[in-house]
C-alpha positions in Angstrom: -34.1 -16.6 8.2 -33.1 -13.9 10.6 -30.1 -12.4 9.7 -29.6 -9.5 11.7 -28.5 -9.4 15.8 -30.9 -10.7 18.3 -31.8 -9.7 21.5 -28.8 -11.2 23.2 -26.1 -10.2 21.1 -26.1 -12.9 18.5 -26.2 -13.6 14.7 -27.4 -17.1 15.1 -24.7 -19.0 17.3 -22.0 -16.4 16.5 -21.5 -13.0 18.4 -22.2 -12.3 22.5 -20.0 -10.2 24.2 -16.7 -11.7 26.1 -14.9 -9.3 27.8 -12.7 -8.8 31.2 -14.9 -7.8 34.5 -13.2 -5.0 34.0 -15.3 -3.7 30.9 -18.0 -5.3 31.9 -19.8 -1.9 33.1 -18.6 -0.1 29.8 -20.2 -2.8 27.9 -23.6 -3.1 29.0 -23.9 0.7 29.6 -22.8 0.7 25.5 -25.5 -2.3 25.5 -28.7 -0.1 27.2 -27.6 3.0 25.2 -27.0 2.5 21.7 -30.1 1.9 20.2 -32.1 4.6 22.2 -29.5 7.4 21.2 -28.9 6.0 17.3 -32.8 5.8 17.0 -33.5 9.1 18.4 -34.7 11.8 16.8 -31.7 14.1 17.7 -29.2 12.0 16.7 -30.8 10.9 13.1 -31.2 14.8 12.3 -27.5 15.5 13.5 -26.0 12.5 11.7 -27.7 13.2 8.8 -26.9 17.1 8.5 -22.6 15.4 8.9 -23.5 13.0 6.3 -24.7 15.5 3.8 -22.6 18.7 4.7 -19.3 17.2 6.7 -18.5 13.5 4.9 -20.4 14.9 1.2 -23.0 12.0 1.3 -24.6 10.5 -0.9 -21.4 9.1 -2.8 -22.1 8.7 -6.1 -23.1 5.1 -7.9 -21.1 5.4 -11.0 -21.5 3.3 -14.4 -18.6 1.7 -15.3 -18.8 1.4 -19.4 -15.6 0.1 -20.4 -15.7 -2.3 -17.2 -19.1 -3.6 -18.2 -18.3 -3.8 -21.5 -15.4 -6.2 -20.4 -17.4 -8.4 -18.0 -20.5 -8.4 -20.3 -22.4 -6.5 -17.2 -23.8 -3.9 -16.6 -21.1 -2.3 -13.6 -21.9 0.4 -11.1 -19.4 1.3 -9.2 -21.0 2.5 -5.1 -17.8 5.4 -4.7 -17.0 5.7 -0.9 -13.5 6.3 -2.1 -15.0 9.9 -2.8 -15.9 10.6 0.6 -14.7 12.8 3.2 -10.9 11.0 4.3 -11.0 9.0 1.0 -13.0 5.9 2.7 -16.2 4.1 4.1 -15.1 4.6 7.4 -15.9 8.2 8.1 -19.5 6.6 7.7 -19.0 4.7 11.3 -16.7 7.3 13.0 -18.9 10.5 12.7 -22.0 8.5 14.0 -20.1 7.3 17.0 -18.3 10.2 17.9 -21.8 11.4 18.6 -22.9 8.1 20.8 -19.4 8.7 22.8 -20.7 12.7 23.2 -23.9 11.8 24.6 -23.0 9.1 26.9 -20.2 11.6 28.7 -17.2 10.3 27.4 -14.2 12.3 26.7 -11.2 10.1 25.6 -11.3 8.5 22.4 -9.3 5.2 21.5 -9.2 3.1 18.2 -7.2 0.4 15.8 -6.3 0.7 12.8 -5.3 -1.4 10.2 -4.9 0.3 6.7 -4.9 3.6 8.6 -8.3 4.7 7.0 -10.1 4.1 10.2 -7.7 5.6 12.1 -7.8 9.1 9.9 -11.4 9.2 10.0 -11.7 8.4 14.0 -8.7 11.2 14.3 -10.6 13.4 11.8 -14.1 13.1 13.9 -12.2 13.5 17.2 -10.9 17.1 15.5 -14.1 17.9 14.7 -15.6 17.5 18.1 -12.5 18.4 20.2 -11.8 15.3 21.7 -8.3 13.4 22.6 -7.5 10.5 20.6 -5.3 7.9 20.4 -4.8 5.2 17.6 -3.3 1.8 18.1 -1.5 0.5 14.9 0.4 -2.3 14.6 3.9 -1.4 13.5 4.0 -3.2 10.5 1.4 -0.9 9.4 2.8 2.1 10.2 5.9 1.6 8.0 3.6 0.2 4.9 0.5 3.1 5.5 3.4 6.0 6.8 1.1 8.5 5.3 -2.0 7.7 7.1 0.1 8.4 10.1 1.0 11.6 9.5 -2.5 12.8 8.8 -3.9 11.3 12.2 -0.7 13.2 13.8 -1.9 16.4 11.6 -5.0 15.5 13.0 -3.8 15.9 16.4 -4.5 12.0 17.1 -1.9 9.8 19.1 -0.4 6.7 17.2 0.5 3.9 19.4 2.7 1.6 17.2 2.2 -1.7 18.3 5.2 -4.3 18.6 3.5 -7.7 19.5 2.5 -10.4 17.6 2.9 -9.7 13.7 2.3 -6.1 14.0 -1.0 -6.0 12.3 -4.6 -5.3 12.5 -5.4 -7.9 14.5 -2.1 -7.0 17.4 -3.9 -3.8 17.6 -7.0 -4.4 18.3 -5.8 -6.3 21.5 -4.0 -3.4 22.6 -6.7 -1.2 22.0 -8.8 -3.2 24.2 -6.3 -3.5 26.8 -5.8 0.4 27.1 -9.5 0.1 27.1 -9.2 -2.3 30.6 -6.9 0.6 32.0 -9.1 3.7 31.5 -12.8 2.4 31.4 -14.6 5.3 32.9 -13.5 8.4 30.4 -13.0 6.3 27.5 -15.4 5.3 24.5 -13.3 2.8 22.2 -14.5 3.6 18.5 -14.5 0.2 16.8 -14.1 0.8 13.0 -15.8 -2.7 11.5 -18.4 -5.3 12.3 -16.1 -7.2 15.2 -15.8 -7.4 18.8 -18.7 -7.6 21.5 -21.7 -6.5 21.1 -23.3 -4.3 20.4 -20.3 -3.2 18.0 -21.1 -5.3 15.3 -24.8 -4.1 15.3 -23.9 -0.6 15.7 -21.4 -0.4 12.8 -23.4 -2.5 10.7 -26.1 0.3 11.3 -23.9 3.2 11.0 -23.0 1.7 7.3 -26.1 1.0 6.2 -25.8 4.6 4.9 -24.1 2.4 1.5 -27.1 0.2 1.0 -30.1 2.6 1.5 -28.3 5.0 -1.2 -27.6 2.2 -3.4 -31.6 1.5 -3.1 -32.3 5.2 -4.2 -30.0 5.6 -6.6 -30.8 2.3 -8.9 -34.6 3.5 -8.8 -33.3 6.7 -10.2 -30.7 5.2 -12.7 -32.5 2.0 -14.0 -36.2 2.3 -12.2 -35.4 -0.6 -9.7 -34.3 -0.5 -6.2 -32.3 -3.7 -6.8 -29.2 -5.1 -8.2 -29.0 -8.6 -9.4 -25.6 -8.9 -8.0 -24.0 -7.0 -4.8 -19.7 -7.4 -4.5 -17.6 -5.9 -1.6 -14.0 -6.7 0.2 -14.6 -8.0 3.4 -12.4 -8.0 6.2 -13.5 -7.3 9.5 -16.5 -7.0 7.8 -17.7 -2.5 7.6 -18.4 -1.8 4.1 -19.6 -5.2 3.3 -22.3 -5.2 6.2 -23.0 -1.9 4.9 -23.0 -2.9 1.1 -25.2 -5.7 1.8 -27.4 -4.5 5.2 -30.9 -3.6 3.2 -30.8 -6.4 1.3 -29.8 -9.3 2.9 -34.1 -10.2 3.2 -34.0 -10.0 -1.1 -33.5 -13.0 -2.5 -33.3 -11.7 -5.6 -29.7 -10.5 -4.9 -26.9 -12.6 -4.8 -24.1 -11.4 -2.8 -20.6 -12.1 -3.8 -17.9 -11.2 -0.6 -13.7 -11.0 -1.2 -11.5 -11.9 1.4 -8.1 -11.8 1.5 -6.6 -14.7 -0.1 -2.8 -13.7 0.6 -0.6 -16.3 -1.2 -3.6 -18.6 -1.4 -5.9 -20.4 1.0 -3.8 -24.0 0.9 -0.9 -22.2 2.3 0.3 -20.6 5.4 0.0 -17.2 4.7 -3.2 -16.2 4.0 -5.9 -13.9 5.4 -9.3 -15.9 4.4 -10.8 -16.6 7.7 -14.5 -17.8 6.0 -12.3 -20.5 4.2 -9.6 -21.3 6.8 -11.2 -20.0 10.2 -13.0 -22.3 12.5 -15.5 -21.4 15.9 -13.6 -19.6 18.4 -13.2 -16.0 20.0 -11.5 -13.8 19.5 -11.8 -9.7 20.5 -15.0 -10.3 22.4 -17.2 -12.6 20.0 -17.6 -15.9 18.7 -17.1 -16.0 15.3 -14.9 -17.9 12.7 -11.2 -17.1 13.5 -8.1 -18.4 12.1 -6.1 -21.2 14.9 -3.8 -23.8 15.5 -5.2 -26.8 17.0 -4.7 -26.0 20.6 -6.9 -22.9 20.2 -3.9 -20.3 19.2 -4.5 -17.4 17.2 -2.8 -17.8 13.6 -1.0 -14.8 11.9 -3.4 -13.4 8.9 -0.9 -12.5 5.8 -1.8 -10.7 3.2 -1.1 -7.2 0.6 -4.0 -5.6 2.0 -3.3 -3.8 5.9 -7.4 -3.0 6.2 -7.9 -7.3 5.6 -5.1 -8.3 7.9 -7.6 -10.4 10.4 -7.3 -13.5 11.4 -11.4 -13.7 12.3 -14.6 -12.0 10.5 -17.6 -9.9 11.9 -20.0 -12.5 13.7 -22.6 -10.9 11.2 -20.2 -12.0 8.4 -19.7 -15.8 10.1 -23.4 -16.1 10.5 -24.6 -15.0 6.3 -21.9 -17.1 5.0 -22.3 -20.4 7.0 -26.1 -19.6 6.4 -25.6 -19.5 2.6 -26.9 -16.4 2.4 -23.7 -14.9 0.7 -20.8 -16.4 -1.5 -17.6 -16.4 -0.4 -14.8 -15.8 -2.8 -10.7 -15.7 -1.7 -8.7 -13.3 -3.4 -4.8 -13.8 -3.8 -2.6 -10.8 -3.8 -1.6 -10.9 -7.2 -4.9 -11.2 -7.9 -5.9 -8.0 -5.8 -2.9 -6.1 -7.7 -3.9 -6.8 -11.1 -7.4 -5.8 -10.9 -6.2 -2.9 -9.0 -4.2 -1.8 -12.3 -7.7 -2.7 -14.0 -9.6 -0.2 -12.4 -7.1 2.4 -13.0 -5.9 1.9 -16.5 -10.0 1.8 -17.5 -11.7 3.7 -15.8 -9.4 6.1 -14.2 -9.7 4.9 -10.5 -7.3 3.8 -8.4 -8.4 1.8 -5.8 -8.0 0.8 -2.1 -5.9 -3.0 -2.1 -9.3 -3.6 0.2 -10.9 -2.2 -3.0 -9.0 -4.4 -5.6 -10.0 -7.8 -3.8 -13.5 -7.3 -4.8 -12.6 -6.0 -8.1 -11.0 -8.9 -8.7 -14.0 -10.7 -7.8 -15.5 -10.0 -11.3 -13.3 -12.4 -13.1 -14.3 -15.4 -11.2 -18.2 -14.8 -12.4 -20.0 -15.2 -15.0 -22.6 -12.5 -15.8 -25.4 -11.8 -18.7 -25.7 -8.6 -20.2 -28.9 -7.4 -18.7 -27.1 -8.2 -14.8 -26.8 -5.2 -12.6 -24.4 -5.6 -10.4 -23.2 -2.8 -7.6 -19.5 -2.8 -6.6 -18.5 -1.5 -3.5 -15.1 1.0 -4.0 -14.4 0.8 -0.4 -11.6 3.6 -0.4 -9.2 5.1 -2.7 -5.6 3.9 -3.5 -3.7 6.7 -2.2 -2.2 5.3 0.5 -1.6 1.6 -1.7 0.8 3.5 -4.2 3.6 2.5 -2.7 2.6 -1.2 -2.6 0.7 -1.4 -6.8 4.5 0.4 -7.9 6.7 -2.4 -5.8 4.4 -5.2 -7.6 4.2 -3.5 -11.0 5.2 -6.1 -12.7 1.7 -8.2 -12.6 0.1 -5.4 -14.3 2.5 -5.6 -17.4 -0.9 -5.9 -19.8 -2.3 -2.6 -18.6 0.7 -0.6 -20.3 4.4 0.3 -19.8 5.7 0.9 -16.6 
């Protein structure tokens, strides 16, 4: 089966590109460029030198002893909490900055949810002396305050947003609607595997960076280039696509994916679109997307700001209705636990993103000789605030 985007824009049935005449232009130029610039070699050799020297790639695949030793596994732990801005996302931003350079723009916008795509668009926009301004819903801004101040160290702009629930998904719209107002200067740096194409193809790409390390370093560490098992957060969709994107041919590898649960998938305030979410649009592609029976988007609830969608990637819509990976929903309590897990045993503190895939491992059931690769998305910095006001479901890790 063909997993990956297709001439037209689409992962199977989901995907295209729906946007106002307005972007229409900005689109297809985006559409004729990308794969000429990303595939060139200029770009490769310039990315590549930022990877290595700028971001501190490759990030390190870890073995996780006394995590292994309590799934009966054998854990590595794929660290893009160690990169440059403490997250995956830096992977996505410094390779677009570049695309936005070459095709003449000189304004760049972006959402944000958890902040971490924010910081790393602000930090590549620092580095290349660009403007840039950051839509972030203001629910957000009070729960991730100090991600804001480092885009505003930074020297980025941060649009609170005070529509719909405040979240992710409010500020993407009003990304897109700046976008309408100031098509011709402005290259909108979308940080995961959503809106129209090419977007999803080019961050899926861009992250691929996580799965063709992964491929090096087991050959190093174990004399295979494959894992038996692969397990990321998913939410838009970044570090999952990227997790997954060399692999998703290998049957060999099963691929376990954690959404956001919230306070479970049987009520109203949850954040699992690939349980909940049925065809729609949303942001310029047809995917899965949470919505009320007349078509309405639903609110998306749950701990984690960076899984605070209401819909998924297209790619993401497309592998899981495929078969191709497992989807698993992931309360918040859950989340929180296995975030005090992490840290209490192996001395890691984890993204909340993070944590939902952590908590993934206690809903399989592995065999000693399984290798299975673990995607630390980002580090918890910026979650501190939210593990110590829920401290109380990590009362077996110690005494608080």
């Amino acid at each position: 089966m063909k997993y990956n985007v297709d001439e037209k824009g689409f992962f199977g049935r989901f995907g295209g590109a729906y946007v106002p005449e307005i972007l229409y232009k900005c689109v297809t130029d985006l559409q004729a460029a990308y794969l000429p610039i990303l595939e060139s070699e200029s770009f490769q050799h310039e990315y590549a030198a930022l990877l290595k020297d700028y971001v501190g790639r490759p990030s390190p695949l870890y073995y996780a002893k006394r995590m292994s030793e309590r799934y009966g596994c054998q854990l590595y732990l794929k660290r893009e909490d160690l990169n440059h801005t403490g997250a995956h996302k830096i992977n996505n931003t410094v390779g677009q900055i570049l695309m936005a350079r070459q095709m003449g723009k000189t304004r760049i916008i972006a959402e944000t949810g958890a902040g971490q795509h924010g910081v790393a668009t602000a930090t590549v926009c620092a580095l290349m002396n660009m403007k840039c301004e950051i839509f972030m819903g203001k629910t957000d801004v009070e729960r991730q305050h100090t991600n804001v101040e480092r885009m505003k160290m930074l020297g980025a702009q941060v649009h609170p947003v005070e529509t719909g629930n405040m979240t992710l998904s409010d500020a993407c719209s009003e990304a897109i609607r700046d976008w309408c107002c100031h098509p011709k200067e402005t290259f909108y740096i979308v940080g995961s595997t959503m809106g129209p194409h090419p977007y999803p193809d080019i961050v899926a790409r861009l992250q691929s960076i996580i799965s063709k390390e992964i491929k090096q370093q087991l050959t190093e560490k174990i004399g295979r280039d494959y894992p038996d098992y692969l397990i990321a957060c998913v939410g838009g969709g970044s570090n999952a696509a990227g997790t997954i994107y060399h692999y998703l041919d290998d049957n060999r590898v099963k691929i376990y994916l954690a959404e956001a649960g919230g306070q479970g998938i049987d009520t109203e305030y949850t954040a699992a679109t690939m349980h909940c979410g049925e065809e729609g649009i949303v942001h310029g592609s047809r995917t899965l997307v949470m919505q009320t029976a007349d078509g309405q988007i639903k609110e998306a609830f749950t701990i984690s700001a960076g899984l605070d969608y209401p819909g998924i990637g297209p790619m993401h819509a497309h592998l899981a209705q495929s078969g191709r990976t497992h989807i698993m929903a992931i309360n918040d309590d859950e989340a929180i636990r296995a975030g005090y897990e992490l840290t209490r045993m192996e001395g890691i503190i984890p993204a909340i993103e993070s944590a939902h895939a952590i908590a993934a491992l206690s809903k399989l059931s592995f065999s000693p000789e399984d290798i299975v690769v673990l995607t630390v998305s980002g580090r918890g910095d910026k979650d501190v605030e939210t593990y110590l006001n829920n401290k109380t479901l990590a009362a077996e890790y110690g005494d608080f």
